[in-house]
C-alpha positions in Angstrom: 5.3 -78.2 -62.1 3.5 -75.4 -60.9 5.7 -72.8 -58.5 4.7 -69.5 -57.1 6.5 -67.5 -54.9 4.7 -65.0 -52.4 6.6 -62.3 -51.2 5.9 -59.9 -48.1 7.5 -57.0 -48.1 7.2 -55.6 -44.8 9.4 -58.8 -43.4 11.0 -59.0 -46.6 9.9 -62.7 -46.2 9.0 -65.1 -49.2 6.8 -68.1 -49.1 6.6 -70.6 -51.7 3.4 -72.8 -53.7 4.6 -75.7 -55.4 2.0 -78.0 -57.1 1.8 -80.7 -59.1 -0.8 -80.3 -61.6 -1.7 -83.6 -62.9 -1.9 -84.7 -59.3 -3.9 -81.6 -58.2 -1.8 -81.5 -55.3 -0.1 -78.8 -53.7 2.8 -78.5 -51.3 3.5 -74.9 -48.9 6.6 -73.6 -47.8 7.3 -71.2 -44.8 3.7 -70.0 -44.9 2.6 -66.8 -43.4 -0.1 -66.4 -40.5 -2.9 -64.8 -43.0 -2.9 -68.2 -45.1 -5.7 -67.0 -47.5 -3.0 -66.6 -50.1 -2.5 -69.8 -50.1 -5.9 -70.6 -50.3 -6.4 -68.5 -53.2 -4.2 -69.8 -55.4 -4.4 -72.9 -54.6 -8.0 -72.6 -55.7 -7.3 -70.7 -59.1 -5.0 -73.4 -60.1 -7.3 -76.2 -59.1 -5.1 -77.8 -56.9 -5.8 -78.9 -53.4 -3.0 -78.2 -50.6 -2.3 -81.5 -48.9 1.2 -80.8 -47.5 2.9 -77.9 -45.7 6.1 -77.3 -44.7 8.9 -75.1 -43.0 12.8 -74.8 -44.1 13.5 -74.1 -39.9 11.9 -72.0 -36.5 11.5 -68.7 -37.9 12.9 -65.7 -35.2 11.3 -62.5 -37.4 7.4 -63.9 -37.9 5.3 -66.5 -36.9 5.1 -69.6 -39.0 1.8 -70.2 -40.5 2.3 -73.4 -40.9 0.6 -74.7 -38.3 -2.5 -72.5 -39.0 -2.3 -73.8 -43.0 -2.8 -77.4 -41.7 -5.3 -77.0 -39.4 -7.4 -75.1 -42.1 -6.6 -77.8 -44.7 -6.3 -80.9 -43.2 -2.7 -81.2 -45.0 0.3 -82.9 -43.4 2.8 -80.9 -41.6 6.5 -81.8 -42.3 8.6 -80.6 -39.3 12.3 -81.1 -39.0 13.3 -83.7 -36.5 17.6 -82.7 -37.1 19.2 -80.4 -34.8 19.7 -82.2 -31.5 18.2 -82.1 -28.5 18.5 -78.5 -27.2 16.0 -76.9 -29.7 13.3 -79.0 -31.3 9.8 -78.1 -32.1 7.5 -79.2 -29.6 4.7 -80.5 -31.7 3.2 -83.9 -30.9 3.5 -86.9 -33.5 0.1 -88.0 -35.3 -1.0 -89.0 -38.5 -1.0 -85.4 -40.1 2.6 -84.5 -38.5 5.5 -85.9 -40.1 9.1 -85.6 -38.6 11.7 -85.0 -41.5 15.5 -86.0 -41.6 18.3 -85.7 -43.6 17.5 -87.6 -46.6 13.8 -87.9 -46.6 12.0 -87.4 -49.8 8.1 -85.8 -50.4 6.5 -87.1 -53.3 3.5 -84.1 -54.5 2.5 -86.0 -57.8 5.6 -85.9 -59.9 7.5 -83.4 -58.1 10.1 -84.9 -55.9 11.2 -83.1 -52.9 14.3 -83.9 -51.3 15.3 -83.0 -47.7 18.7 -81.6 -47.2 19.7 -80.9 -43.4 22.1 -77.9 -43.6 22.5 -76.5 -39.9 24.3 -73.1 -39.5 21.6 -70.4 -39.4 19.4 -72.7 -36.9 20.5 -76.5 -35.7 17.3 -77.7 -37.0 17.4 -75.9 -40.5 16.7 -78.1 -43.6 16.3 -77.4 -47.3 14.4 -78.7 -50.0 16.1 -79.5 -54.0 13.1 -79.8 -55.9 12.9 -82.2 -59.2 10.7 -82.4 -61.8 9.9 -85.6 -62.6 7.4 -85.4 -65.3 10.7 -83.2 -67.4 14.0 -84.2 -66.0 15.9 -86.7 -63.6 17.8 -84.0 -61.8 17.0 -80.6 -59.2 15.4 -77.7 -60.7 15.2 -75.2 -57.5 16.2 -75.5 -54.7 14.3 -73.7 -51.6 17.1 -72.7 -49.3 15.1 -70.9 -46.6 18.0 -69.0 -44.2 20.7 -71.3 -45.3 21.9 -69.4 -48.7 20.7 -65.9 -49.3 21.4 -64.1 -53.0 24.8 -62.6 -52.2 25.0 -64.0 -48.2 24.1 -66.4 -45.7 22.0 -66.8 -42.8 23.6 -65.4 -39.3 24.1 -68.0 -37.2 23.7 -65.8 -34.2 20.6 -65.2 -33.4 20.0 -67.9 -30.9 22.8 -66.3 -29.3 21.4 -62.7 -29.3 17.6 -63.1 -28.8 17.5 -66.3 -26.5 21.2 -65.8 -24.7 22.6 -69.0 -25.8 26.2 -68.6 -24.8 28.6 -69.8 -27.7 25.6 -71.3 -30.2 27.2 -68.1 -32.4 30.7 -69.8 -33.2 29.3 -73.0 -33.2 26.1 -72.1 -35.9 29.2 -70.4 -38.6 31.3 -73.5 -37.8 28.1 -75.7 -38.7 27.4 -73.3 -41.7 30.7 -73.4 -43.3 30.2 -77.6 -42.9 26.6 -76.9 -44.5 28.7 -75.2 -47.6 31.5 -77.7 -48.0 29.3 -81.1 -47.6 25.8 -80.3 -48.8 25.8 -76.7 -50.5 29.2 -77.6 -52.9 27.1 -80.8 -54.3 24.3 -79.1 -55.7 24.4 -78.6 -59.6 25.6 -75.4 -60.9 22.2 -74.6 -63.3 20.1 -75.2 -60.0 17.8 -72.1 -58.9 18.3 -70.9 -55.2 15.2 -69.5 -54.0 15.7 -68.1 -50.5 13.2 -67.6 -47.9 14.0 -63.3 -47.5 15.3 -60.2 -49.2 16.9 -57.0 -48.8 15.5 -55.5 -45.6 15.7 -58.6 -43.8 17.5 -59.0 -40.1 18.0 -62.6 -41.2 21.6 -61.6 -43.1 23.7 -58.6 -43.1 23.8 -58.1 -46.7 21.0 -59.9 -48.7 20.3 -59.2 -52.6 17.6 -57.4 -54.1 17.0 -59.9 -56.5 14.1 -62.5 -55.9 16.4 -65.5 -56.9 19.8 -66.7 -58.1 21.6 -69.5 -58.9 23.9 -72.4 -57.3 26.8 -71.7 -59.6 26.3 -67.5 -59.8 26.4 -68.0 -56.3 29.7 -69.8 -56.0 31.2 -67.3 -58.4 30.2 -64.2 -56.8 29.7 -65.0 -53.0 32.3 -63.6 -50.2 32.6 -67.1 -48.6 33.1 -69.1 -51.5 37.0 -68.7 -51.3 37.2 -69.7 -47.5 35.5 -73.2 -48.2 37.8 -73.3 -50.9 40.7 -72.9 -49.3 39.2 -74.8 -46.0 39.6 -71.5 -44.1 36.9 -72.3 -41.0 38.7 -70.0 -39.1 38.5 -66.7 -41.2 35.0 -68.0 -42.4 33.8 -67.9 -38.5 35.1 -64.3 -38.2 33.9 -62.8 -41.1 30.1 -64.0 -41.0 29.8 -63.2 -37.4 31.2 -59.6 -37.9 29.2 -56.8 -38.2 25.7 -58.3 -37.9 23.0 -55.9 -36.5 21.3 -56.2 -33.5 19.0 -58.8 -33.5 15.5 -57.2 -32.3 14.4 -58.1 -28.6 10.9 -59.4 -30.1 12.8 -62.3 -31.5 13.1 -64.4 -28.8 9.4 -64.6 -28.5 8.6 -65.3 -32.1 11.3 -68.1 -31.4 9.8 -69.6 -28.8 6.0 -69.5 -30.4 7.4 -71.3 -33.4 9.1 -74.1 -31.5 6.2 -74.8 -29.2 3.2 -73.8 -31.2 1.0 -70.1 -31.7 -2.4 -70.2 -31.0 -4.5 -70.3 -34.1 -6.3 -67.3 -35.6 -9.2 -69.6 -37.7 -10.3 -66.1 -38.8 -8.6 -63.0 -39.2 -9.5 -60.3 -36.6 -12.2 -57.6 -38.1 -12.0 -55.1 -36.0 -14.8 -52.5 -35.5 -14.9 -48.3 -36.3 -14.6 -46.9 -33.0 -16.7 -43.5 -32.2 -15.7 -42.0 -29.5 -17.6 -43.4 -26.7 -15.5 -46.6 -28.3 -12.8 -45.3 -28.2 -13.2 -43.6 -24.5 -13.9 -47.9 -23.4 -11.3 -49.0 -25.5 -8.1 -46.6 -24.2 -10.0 -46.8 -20.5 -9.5 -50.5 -20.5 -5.8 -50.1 -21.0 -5.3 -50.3 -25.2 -2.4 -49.8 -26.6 -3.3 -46.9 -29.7 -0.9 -47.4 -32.5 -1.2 -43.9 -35.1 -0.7 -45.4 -38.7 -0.8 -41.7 -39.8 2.7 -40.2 -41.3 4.9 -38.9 -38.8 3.9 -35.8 -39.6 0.4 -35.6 -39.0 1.5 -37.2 -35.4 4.0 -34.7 -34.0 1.1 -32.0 -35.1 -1.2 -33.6 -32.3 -2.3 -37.3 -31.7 -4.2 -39.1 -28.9 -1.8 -38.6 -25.9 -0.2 -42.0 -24.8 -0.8 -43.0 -28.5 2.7 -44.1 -30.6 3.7 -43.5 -33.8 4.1 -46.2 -36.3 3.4 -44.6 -39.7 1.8 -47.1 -42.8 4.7 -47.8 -44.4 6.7 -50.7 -45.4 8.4 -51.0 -42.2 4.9 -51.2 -40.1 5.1 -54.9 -39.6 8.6 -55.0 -37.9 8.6 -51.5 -35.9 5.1 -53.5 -34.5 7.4 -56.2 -33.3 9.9 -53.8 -31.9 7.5 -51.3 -30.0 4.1 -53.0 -29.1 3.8 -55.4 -26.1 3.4 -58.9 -26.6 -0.3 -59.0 -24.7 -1.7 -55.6 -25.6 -5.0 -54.9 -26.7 -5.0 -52.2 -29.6 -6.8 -49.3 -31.0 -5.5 -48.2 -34.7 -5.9 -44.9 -36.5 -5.8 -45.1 -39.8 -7.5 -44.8 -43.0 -10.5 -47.3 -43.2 -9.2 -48.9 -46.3 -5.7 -49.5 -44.8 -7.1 -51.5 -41.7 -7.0 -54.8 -43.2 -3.4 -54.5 -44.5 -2.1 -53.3 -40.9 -4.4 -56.6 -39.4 -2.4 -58.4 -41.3 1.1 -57.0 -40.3 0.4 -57.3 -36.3 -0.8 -60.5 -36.6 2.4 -62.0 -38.3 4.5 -61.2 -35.0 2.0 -62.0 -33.2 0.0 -59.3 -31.7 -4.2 -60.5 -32.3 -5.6 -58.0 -29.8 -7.3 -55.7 -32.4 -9.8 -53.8 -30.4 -10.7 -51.5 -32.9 -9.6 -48.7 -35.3 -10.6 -44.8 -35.6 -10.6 -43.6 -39.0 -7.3 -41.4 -39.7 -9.6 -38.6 -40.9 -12.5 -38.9 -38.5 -11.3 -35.7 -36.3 -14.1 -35.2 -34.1 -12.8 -38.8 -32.6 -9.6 -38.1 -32.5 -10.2 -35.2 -30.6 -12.4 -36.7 -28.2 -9.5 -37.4 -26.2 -6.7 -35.3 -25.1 -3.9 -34.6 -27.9 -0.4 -34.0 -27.9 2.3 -33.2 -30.0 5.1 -34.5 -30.5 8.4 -32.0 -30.7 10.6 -31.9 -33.1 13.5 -29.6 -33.9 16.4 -29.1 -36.1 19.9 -30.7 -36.4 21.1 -26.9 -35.8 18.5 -27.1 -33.0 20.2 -29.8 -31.4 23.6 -29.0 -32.0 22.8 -25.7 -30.0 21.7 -28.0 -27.3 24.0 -30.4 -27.2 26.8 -27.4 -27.4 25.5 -26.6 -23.9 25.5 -30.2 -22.3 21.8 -29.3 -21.9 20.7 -32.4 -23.1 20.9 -36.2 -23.8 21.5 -37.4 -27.7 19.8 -40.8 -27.6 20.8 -42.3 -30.6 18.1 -45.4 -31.8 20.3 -46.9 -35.0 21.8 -50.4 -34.6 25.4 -50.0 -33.6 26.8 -51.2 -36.8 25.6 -47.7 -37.7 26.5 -45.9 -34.5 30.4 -47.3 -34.7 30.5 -46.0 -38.1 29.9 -42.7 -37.3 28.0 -41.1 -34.1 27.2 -37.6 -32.0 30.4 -37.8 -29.8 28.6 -38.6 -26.3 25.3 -40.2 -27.8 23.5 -42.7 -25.7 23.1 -45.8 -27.9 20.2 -47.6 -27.6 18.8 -49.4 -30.9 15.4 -48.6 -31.3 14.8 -52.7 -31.8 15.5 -53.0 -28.3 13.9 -49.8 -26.8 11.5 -51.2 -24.9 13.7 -54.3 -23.4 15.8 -51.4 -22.2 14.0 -48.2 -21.3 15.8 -48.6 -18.1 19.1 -47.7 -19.7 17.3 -44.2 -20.7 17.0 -41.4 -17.9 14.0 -40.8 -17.4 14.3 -36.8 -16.1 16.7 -35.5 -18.8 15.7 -33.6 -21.8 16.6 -36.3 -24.4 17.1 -35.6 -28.3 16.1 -38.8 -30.2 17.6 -39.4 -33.6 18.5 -42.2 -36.1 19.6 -41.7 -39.6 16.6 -40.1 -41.2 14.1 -40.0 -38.4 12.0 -43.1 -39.1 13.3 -44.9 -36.2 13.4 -41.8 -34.2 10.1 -40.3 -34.4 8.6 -43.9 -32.9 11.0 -44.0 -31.0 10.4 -40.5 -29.5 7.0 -41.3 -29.1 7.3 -44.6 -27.4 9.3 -43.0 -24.7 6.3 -40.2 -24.5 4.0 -42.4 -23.9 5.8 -44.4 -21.3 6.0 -41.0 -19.3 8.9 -39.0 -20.3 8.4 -35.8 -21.0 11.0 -33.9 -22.4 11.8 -36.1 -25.3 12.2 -34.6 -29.3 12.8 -36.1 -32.0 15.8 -34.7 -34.4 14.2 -34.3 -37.4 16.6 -35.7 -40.3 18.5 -37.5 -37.8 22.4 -38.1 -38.4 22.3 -37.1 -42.1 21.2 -34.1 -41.6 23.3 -33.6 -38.3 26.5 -35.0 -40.3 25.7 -32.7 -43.4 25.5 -29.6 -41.6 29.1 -29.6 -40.7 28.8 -31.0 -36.5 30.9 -32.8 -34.9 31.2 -36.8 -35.5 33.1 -39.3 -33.8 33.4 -43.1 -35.9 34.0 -46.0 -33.0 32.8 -48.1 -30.4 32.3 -46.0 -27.4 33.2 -47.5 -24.2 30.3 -46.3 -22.0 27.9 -43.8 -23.5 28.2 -40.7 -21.6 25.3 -38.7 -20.3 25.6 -35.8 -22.1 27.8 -33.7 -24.0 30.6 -32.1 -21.3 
């Protein structure tokens, strides 16, 4: 058996080969929008991809699964469990084949079987794979959201991004069944290979580690002893506490899954803008996103322009801060275009209108620049001393509750834009999170929607917290305005 795993590390997202070599067949699993991966090794390993497939409808990328298909001709295996209330909406035909609980995929002598384990979606399924040229029994299983290394899928997110009153409780009560009936069976020497990583908004705790097994997992996992012991109850409570905010782009990467994206075919190559293309570009109404460190922004960058530096992070801040339909202008290094093509387009933003090279300065300069201001925790203690200003505080509020600026305005940067309104638009505003990542796109986000007296708190709470100022730990009732 031939098994590759692909791992993207700005999603901290993992896709999966699995071939059959005497067959020369090949079988894809939660694919990625830029499918040329796929392509390539399917090609260096001279096999032929004739099926695809998804463990469930993805909330943090689009699938590629769709686009994989099209490009190959292969069958696409969709999950037909869940119930009514959230099914993909993809026509039957020959090339589309609904799975249920207990179907099998035959790729040469590789047998896939299709385990429905709800909890993280309704419609979620995983795959035990087998062997069959070496052995009668599973060799990996593929457990997409269902089992991470160390955690489990949240079960909340339907709940969060799409405002599906009480799917929460009812996804960990599903989960914990998932556990007991299907997860318990599975042999201990069986490999888990999940479908994310650390970094991912999937879980609240996921391992670093590419893989475990079914047994380490049993041995080590927090919710092992509640299915032991039967414990639904304390089970419920314990995976639903403490998960992060789900980011607001969610909802749409949801709904694109379920009912279909539109097809790239080809990868957008977009053009070096000079500056009369540039001038056309940001007239028409683009969107310019500044790759560039953070740095090199707050010194001066086209005004209206935000900051989302080339970093490892790039793909989701994307999905948290850029519009859904806008066009976009990129500045950054020549060389790093492709790369950052490839991050917008897996949460779905294909309007590449062009790029400006990160060091081409007559350009940049063609239009008007602005800084971006940013001062010192000892700066903003001063002015928050004085009730002179707003501390915006962009971390999730798992973070905020363990320790905040007593009177901070929380307001997650992963739902910024969804709630700009929550934000005063007159008041001097200090923007920080806990390094000032977050903050600095943040900050520049809200400058280019208009306000003006906006700075980002350079070190954000660490540094605030390690120079001695005041902290508070807590949910606060209703942010205040400012320190009184």
């Amino acid at each position: 058996m031939f098994f590759r795993q692909i791992f993207e590390d700005g999603l901290a997202q993992a896709s999966y080969v699995v071939g059959s070599p005497d067959a020369e067949r090949a079988l894809v699993i939660d694919p990625r929008r830029d499918i040329d991966v796929y392509l390539d090794i399917a090609r260096e390993h001279d096999l032929t991809i004739t099926d695809v497939t998804e463990t469930h409808i993805h909330a943090d990328y689009l699938s590629g699964s769709r686009e994989l298909a099209a490009k190959t001709g292969a069958a696409l295996h969709l999950s037909a469990e869940g119930g009514p209330d959230w099914l993909y909406r993809e026509p039957a035909g020959d090339r589309v084949r609904l799975l249920h609980d207990g179907d099998v995929l035959q790729i040469g002598e590789i047998r896939v079987d299709v385990l429905h384990v709800p909890g993280h979606t309704p419609e979620h399924l995983m795959f035990l794979l087998t062997d069959g040229a070496h052995a009668k029994r599973p060799m990996i299983a593929l457990t997409g959201d269902f089992v991470f290394v160390g955690d489990l899928g949240r079960p909340d997110l339907l709940e969060q991004a799409l405002g599906k009153t009480g799917s929460a409780t009812l996804g960990a009560r599903a989960m914990f069944a998932s556990l007991r009936d299907k997860f318990s069976a599975i042999p201990d020497h069986v490999q888990l290979w999940p479908a994310h990583g650390a970094g991912s908004a999937c879980g609240k705790a996921l391992g670093a580690v590419p893989a475990s097994t079914a047994g380490y997992e049993r041995i080590t996992a927090w919710w092992q002893p509640y299915v032991e012991r039967g414990d639904v109850e304390g089970f419920t409570r314990e995976l639903l506490a403490d998960q992060v905010d789900a980011p607001a782009y969610f909802a749409r990467m949801k709904r694109l899954n379920r009912d279909g994206a539109p097809l790239l075919r080809t990868l957008p190559k977009p053009s070096r803008l000079d500056a009369a293309g540039l001038r056309a570009a940001v007239d028409s109404g683009a969107l310019v996103i500044d790759a560039r460190p953070k740095e090199r922004f707050q010194s001066g960058h086209i005004e209206g322009a935000i900051s989302i530096p080339d970093e490892s992070s790039f793909t989701t801040r994307a999905g948290w801060f850029v519009p859904d339909d806008a066009a976009i202008v990129l500045v950054a290094p020549a060389d790093r275009v492709d790369g950052l093509v490839r991050g917008l387009v897996r949460v779905g933003l294909d309007r590449i209108a062009g790029y400006v090279d990160a060091d081409d300065t007559a350009t940049l300069r063609s239009r008007k620049q602005a800084p971006l201001e940013s001062i010192s925790a000892a700066a903003a203690h001063e002015e928050w001393q004085r009730g002179s200003a707003i501390v915006l505080d962009v971390r999730n509020a798992l973070e905020h509750r363990a320790g905040h600026i007593p009177g901070a305005l929380l307001v997650p940067a992963s739902r910024l834009v969804s709630r700009l309104d929550d934000v005063p638009r007159d008041a001097r505003l200090l923007v920080h999170c806990a390094g000032g990542g977050r903050s600095n796109s943040a900050a520049s986000v809200l400058a280019a929607r208009g306000y003006r007296k906006v700075a980002d708190v350079a070190g954000g709470f660490g540094a605030w917290r390690e120079a001695g100022n005041p902290v508070e730990t807590g949910d606060v009732e209703s942010p205040a305005a400012a320190h009184g």
